[in-house]
N, CA, C and O atoms as a DFTB+ gen file, in Angstrom:
612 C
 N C O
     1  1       0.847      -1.170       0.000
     2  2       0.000       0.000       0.000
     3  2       0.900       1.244       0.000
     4  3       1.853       1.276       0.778
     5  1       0.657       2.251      -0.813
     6  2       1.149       3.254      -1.159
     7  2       0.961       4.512      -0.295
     8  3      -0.227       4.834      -0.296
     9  1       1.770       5.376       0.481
    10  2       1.133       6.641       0.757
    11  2       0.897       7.359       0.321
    12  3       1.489       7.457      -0.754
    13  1      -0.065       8.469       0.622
    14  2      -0.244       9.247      -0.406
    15  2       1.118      10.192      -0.130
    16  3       1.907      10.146       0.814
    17  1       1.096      11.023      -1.254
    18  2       2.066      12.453      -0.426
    19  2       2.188      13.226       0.274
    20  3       1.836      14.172      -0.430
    21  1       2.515      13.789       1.525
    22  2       1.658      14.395       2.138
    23  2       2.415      15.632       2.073
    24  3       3.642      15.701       1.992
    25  1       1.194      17.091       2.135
    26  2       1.561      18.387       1.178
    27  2       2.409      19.194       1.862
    28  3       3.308      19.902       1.408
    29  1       2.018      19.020       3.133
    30  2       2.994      19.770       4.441
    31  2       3.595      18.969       5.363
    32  3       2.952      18.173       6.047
    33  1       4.507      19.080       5.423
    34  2       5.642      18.131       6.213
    35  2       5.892      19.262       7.800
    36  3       6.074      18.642       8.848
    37  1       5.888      19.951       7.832
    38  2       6.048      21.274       8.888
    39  2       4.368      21.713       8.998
    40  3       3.442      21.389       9.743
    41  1       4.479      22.348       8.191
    42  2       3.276      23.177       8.793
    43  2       1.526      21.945       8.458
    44  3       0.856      22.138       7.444
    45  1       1.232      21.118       9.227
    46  2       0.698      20.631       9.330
    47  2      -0.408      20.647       9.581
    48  3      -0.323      21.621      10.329
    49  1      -1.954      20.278       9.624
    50  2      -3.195      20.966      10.135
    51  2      -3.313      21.400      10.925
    52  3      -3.808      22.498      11.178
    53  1      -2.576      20.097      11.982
    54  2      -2.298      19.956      13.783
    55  2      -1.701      21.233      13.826
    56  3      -2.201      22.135      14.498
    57  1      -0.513      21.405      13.061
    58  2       0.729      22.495      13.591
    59  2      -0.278      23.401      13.656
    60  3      -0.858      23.644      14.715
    61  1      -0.646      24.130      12.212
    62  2      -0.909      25.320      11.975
    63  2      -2.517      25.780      13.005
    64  3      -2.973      26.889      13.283
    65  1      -2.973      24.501      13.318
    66  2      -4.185      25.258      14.474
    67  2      -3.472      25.605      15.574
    68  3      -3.898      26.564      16.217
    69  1      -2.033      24.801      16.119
    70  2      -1.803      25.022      17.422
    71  2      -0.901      26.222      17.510
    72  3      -0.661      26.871      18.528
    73  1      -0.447      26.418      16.329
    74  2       0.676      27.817      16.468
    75  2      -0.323      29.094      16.176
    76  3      -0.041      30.076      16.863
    77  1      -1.446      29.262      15.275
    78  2      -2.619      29.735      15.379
    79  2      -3.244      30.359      16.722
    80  3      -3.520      31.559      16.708
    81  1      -3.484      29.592      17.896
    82  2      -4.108      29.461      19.056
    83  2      -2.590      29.646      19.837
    84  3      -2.475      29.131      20.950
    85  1      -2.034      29.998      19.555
    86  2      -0.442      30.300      20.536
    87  2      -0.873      32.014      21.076
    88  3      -1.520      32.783      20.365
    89  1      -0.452      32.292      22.193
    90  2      -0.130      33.376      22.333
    91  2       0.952      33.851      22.400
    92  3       1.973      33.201      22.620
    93  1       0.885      35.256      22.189
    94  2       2.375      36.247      21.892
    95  2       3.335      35.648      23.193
    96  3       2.835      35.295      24.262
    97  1       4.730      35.604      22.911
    98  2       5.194      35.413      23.739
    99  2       6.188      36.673      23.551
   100  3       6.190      37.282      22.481
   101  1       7.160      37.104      24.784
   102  2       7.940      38.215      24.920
   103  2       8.592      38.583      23.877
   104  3       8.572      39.748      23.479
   105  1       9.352      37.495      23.218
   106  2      10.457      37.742      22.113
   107  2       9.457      37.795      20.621
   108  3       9.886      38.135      19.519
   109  1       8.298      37.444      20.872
   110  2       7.984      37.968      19.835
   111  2       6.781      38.995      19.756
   112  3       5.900      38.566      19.011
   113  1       6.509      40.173      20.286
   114  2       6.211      41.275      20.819
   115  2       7.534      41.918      20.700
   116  3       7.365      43.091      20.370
   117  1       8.589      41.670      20.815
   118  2       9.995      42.185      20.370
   119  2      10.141      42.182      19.051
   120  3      10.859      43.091      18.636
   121  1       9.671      41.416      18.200
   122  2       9.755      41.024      17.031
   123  2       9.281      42.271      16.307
   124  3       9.941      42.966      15.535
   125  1       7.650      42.480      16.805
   126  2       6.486      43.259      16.187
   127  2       7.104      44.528      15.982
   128  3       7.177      45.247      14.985
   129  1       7.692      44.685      17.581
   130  2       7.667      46.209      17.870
   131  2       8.808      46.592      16.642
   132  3       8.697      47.298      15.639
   133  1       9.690      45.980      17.066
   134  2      11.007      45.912      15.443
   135  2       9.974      46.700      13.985
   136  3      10.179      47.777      13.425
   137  1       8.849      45.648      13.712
   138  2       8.217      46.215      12.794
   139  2       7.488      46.942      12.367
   140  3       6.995      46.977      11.239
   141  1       7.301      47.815      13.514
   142  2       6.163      49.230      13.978
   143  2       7.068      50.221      12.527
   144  3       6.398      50.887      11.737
   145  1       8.352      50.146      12.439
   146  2       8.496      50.946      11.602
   147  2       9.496      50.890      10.480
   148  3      10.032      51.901      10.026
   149  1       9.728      49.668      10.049
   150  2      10.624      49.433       9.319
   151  2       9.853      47.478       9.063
   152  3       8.980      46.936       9.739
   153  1      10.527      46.986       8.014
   154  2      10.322      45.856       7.254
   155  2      11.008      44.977       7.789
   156  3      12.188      45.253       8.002
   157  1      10.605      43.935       8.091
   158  2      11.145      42.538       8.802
   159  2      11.928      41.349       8.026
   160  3      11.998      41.040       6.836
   161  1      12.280      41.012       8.775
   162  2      13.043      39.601       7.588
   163  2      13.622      38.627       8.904
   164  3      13.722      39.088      10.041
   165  1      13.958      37.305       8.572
   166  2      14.080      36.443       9.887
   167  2      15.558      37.046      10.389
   168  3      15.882      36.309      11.320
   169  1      16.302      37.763      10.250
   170  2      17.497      38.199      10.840
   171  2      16.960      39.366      11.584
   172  3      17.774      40.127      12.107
   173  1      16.079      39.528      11.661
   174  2      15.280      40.381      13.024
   175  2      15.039      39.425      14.118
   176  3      15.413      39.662      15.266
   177  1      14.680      38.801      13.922
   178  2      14.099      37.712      14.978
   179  2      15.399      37.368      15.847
   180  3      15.519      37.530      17.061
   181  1      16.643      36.695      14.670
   182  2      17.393      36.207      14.846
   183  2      18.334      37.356      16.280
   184  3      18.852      37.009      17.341
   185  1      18.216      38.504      15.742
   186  2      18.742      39.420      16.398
   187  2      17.951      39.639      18.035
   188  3      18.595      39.819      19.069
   189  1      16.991      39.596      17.984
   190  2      15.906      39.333      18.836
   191  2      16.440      38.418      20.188
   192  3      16.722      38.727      21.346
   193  1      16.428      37.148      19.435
   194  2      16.747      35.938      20.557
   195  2      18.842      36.505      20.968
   196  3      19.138      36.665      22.152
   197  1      19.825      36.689      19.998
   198  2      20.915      37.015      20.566
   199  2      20.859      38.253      21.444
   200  3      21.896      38.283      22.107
   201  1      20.027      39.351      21.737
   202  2      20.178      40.627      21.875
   203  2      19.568      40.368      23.635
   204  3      19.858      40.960      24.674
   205  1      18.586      39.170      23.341
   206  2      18.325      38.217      24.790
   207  2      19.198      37.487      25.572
   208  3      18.912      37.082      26.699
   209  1      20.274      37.301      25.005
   210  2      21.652      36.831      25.528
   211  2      21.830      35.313      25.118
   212  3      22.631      34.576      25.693
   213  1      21.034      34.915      24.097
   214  2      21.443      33.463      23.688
   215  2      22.758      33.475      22.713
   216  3      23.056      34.346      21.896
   217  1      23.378      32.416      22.987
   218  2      24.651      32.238      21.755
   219  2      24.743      30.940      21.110
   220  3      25.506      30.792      20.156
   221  1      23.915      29.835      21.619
   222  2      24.298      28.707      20.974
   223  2      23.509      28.770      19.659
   224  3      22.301      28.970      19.528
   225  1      24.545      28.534      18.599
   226  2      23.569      29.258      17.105
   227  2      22.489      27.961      16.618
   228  3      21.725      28.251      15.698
   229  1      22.404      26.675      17.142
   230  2      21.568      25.635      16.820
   231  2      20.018      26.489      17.893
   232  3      18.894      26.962      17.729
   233  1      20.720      26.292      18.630
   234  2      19.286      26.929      19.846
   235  2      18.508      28.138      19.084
   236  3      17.310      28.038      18.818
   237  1      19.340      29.386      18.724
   238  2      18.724      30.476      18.167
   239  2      18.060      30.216      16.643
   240  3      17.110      30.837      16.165
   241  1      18.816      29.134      16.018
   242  2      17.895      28.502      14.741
   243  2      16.652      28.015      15.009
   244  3      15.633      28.414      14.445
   245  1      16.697      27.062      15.953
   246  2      15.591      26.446      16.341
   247  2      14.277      27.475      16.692
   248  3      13.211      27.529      16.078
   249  1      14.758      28.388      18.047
   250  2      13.831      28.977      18.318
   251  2      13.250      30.636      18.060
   252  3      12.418      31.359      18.606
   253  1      14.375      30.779      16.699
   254  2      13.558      31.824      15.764
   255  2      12.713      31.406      14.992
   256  3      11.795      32.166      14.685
   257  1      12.770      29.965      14.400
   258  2      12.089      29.609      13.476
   259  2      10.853      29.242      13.916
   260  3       9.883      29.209      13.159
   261  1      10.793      28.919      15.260
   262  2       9.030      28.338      16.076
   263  2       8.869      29.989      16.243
   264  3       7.686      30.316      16.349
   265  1       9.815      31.096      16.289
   266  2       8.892      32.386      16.446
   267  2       8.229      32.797      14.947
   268  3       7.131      33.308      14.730
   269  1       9.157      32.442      14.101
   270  2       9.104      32.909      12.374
   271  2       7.455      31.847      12.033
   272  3       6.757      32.259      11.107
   273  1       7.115      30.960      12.572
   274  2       6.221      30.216      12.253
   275  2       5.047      30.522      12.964
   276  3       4.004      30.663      12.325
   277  1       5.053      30.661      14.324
   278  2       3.864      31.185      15.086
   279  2       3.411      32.613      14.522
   280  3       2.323      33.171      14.666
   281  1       4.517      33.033      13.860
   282  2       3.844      34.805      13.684
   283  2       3.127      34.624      12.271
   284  3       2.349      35.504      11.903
   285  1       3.317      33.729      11.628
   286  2       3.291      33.631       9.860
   287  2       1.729      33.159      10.239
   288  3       0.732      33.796       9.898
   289  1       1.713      31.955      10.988
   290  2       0.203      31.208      11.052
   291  2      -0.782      32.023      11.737
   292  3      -1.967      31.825      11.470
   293  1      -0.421      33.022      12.687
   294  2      -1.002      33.359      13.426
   295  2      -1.598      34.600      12.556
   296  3      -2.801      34.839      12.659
   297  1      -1.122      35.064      12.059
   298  2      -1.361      35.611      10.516
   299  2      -0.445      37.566      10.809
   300  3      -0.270      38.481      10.006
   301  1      -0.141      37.457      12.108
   302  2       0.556      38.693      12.776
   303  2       1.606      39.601      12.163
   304  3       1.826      40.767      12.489
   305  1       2.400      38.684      10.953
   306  2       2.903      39.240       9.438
   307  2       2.884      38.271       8.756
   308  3       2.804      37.049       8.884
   309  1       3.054      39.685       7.294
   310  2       2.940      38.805       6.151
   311  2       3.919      38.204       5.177
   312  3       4.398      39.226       4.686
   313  1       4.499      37.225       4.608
   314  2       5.579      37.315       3.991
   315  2       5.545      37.680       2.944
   316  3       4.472      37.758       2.345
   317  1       6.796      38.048       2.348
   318  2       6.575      39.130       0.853
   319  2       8.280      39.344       0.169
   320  3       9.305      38.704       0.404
   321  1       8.053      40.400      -0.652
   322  2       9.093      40.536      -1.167
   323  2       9.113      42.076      -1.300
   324  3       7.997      42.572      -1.455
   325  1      10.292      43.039      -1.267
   326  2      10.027      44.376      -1.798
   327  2      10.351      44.680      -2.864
   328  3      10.867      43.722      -3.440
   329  1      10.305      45.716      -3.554
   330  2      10.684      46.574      -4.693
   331  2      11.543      47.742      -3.739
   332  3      11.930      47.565      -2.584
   333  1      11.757      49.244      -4.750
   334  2      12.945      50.073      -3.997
   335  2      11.872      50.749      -3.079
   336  3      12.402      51.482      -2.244
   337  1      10.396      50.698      -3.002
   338  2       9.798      51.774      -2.273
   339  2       8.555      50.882      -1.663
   340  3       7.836      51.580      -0.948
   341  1       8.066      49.327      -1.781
   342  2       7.132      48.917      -1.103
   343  2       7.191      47.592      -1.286
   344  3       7.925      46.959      -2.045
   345  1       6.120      47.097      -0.318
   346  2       6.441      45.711       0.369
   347  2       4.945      44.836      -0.447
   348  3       3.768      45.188      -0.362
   349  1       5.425      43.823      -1.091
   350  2       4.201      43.527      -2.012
   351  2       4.281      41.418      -1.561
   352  3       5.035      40.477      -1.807
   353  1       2.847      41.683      -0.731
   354  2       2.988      40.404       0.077
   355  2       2.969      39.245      -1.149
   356  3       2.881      39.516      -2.346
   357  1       3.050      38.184      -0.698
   358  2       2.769      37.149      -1.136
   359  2       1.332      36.589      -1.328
   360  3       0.553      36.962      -0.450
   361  1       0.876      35.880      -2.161
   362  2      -0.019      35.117      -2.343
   363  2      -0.250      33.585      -1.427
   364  3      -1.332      33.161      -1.020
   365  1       0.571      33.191      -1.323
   366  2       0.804      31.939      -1.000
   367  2       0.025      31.424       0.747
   368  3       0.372      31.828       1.857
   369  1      -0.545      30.914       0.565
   370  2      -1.172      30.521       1.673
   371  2      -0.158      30.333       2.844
   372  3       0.909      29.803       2.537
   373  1      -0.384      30.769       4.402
   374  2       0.215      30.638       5.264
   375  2       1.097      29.635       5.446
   376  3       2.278      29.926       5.640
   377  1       0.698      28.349       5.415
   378  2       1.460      27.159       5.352
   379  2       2.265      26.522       4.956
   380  3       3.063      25.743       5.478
   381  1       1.918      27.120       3.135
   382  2       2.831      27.012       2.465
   383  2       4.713      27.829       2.175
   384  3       5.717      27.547       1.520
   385  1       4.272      28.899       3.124
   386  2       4.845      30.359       3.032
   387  2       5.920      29.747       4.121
   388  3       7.122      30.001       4.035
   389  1       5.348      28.897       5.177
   390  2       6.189      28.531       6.048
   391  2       6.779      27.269       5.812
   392  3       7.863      27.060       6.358
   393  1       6.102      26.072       4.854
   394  2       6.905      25.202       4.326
   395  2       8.309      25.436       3.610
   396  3       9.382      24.853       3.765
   397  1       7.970      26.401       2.842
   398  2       9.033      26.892       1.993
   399  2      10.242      27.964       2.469
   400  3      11.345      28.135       1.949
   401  1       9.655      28.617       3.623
   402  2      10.449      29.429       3.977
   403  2      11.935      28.653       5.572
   404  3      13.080      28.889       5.958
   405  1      11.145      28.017       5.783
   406  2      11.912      27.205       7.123
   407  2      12.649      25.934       5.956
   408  3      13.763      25.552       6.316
   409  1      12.319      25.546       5.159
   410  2      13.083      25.027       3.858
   411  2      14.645      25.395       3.638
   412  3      15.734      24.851       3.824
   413  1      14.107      26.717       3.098
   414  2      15.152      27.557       2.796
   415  2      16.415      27.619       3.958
   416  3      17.615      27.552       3.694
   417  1      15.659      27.802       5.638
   418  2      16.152      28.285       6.800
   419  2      17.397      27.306       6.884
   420  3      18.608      27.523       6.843
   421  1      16.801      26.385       6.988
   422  2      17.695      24.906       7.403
   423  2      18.720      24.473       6.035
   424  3      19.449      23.481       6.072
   425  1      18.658      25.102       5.226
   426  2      19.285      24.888       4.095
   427  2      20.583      26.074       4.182
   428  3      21.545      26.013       3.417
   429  1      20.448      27.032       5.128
   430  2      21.370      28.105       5.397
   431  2      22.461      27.066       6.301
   432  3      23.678      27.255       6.314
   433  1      21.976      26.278       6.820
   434  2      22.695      25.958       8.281
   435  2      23.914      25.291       7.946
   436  3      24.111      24.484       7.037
   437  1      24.807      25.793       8.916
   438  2      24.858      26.161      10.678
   439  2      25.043      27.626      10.318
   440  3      25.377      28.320      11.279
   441  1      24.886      28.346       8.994
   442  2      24.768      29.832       9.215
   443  2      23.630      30.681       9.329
   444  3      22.768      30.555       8.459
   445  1      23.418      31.727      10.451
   446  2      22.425      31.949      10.318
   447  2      22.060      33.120       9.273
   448  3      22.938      33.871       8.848
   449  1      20.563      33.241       8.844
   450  2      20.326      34.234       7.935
   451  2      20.733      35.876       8.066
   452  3      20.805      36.279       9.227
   453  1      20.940      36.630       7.249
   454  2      21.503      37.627       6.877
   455  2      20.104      38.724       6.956
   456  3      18.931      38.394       7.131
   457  1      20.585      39.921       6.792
   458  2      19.223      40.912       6.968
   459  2      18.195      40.805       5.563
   460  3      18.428      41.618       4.668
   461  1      17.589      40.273       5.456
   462  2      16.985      40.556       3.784
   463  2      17.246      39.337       3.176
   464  3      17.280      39.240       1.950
   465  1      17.472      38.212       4.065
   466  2      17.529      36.503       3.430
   467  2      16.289      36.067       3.514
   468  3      15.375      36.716       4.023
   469  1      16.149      34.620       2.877
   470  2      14.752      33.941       3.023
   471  2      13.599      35.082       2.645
   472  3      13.379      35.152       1.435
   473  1      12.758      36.069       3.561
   474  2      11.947      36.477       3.193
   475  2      11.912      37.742       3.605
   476  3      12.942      38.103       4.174
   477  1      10.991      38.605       3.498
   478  2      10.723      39.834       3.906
   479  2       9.394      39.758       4.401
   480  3       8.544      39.139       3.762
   481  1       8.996      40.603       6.007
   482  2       8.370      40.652       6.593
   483  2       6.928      41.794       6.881
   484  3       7.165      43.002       6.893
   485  1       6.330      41.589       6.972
   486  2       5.332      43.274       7.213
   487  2       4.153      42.650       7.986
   488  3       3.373      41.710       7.837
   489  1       4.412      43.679       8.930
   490  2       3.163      43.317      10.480
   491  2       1.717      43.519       9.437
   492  3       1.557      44.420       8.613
   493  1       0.833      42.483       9.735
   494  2      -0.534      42.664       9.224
   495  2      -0.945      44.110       9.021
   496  3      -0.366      45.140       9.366
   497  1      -2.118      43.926       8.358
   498  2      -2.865      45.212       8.475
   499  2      -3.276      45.895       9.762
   500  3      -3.409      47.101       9.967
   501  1      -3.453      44.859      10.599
   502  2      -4.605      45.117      11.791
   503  2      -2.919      45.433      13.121
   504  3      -3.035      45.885      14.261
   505  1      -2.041      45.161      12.681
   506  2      -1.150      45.364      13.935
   507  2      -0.919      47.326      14.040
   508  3      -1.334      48.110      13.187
   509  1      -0.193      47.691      15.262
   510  2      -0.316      48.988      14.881
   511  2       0.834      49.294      14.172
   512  3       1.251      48.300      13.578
   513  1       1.482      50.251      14.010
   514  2       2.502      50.900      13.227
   515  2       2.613      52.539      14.031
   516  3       1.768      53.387      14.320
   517  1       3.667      52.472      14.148
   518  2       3.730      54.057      15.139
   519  2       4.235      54.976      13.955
   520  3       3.961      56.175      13.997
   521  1       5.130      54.338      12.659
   522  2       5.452      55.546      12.100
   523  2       5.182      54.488      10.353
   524  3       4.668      53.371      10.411
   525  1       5.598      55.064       9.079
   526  2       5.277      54.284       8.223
   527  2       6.218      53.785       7.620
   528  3       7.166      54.571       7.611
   529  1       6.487      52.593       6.961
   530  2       7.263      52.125       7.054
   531  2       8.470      52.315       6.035
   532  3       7.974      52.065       4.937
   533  1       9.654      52.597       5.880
   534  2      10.829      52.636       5.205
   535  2      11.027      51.387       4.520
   536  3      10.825      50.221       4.858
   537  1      11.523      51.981       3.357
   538  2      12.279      51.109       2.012
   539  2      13.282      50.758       2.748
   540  3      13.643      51.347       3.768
   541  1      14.174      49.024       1.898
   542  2      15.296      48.564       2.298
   543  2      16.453      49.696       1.918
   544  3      16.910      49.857       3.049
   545  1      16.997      50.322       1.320
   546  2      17.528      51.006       0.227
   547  2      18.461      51.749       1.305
   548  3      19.681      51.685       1.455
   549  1      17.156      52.721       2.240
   550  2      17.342      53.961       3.094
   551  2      17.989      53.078       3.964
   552  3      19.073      53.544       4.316
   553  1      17.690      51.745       4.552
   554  2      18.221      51.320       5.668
   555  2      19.822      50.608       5.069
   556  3      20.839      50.395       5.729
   557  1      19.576      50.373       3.663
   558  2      21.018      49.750       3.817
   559  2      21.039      48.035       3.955
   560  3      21.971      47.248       4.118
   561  1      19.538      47.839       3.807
   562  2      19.301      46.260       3.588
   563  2      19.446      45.860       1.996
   564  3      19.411      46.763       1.159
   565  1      19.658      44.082       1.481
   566  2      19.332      43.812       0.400
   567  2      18.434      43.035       0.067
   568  3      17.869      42.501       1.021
   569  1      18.100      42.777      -0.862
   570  2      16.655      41.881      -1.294
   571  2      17.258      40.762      -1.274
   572  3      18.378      40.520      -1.723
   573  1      16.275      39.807      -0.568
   574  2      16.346      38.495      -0.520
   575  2      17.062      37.987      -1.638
   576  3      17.057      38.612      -2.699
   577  1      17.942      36.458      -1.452
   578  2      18.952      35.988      -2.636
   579  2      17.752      35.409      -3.267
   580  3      17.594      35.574      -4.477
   581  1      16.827      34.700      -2.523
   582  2      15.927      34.166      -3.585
   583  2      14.395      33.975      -2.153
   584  3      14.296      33.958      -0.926
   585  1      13.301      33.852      -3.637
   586  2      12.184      34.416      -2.997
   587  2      11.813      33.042      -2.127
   588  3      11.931      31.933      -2.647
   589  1      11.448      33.181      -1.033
   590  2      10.611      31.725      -0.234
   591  2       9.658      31.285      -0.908
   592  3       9.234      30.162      -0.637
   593  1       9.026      32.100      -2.039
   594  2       7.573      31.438      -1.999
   595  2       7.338      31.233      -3.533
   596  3       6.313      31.335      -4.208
   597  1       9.084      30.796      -3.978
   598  2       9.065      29.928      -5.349
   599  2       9.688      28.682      -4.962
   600  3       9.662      27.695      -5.698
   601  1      10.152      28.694      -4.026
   602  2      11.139      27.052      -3.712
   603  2      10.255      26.251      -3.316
   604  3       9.323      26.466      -2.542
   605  1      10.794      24.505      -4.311
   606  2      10.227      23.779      -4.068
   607  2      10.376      23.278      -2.898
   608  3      11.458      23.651      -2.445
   609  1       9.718      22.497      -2.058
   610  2       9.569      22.013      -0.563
   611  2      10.202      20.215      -1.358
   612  3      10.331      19.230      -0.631
């Protein structure tokens, strides 16, 4: 008997209701606030958990990526890509966004991602924003080497 294929290997039904139903935790409320005014990418996060005083770089892989996943499902940002002046989300269903993007993650390793790797970030509509948000350009970031949400899983 044959299995079938199964479409999500990570982000799973199970997963994605339970990271869904997660609440904010500290470091990632650190995350957000990061994105009140400027554009996200997982080397925010990453910066996040070291700036908390972690150093073992397997640990900070691990547990940026359960933050990079709870925020994606939870729907709290969106992943995307920019141009020189705006942030133009993705299509790709949550799940998939995180299949492909934690793909990519573990495919970096044991290095961790760079500012403007894997993906680019933007707090939902509904989160607040204290000021609006800046192009990579002004900050001195670069565009992702390649987009998360063309790689095959």
């Amino acid at each position: 008997m044959t299995r079938p294929p199964q479409l999500h290997r990570i982000a799973t039904p199970e997963a994605m209701e339970t990271w869904r139903a997660s609440s904010l935790t500290m470091h990632e409320r650190a995350v957000l606030r990061r994105g009140e005014d400027d554009w996200l990418s997982p080397a925010d996060i990453v910066s996040v958990l070291v700036e908390s005083g972690l150093q073992n770089p397997h640990v900070i892989t691990e547990q940026a990526m359960d933050i990079f996943v709870r925020l994606v499902a939870r729907g709290d940002v969106r992943a995307g890509r920019i141009d020189s002046t705006s942030f133009i989300p993705t299509d790709a269903e949550p799940a998939t966004v995180i299949e492909t993007c934690v793909a990519e993650w573990r495919a970096l390793a044991p290095r961790l991602p760079g500012p403007g790797e894997i993906t680019w970030l933007d707090l939902a509509q509904d989160q607040p924003r204290s000021k609006p948000a800046h192009g990579p350009y002004e900050l001195g970031r670069k565009q992702p080497t390649t987009d998360c949400e063309t790689l095959e899983v």
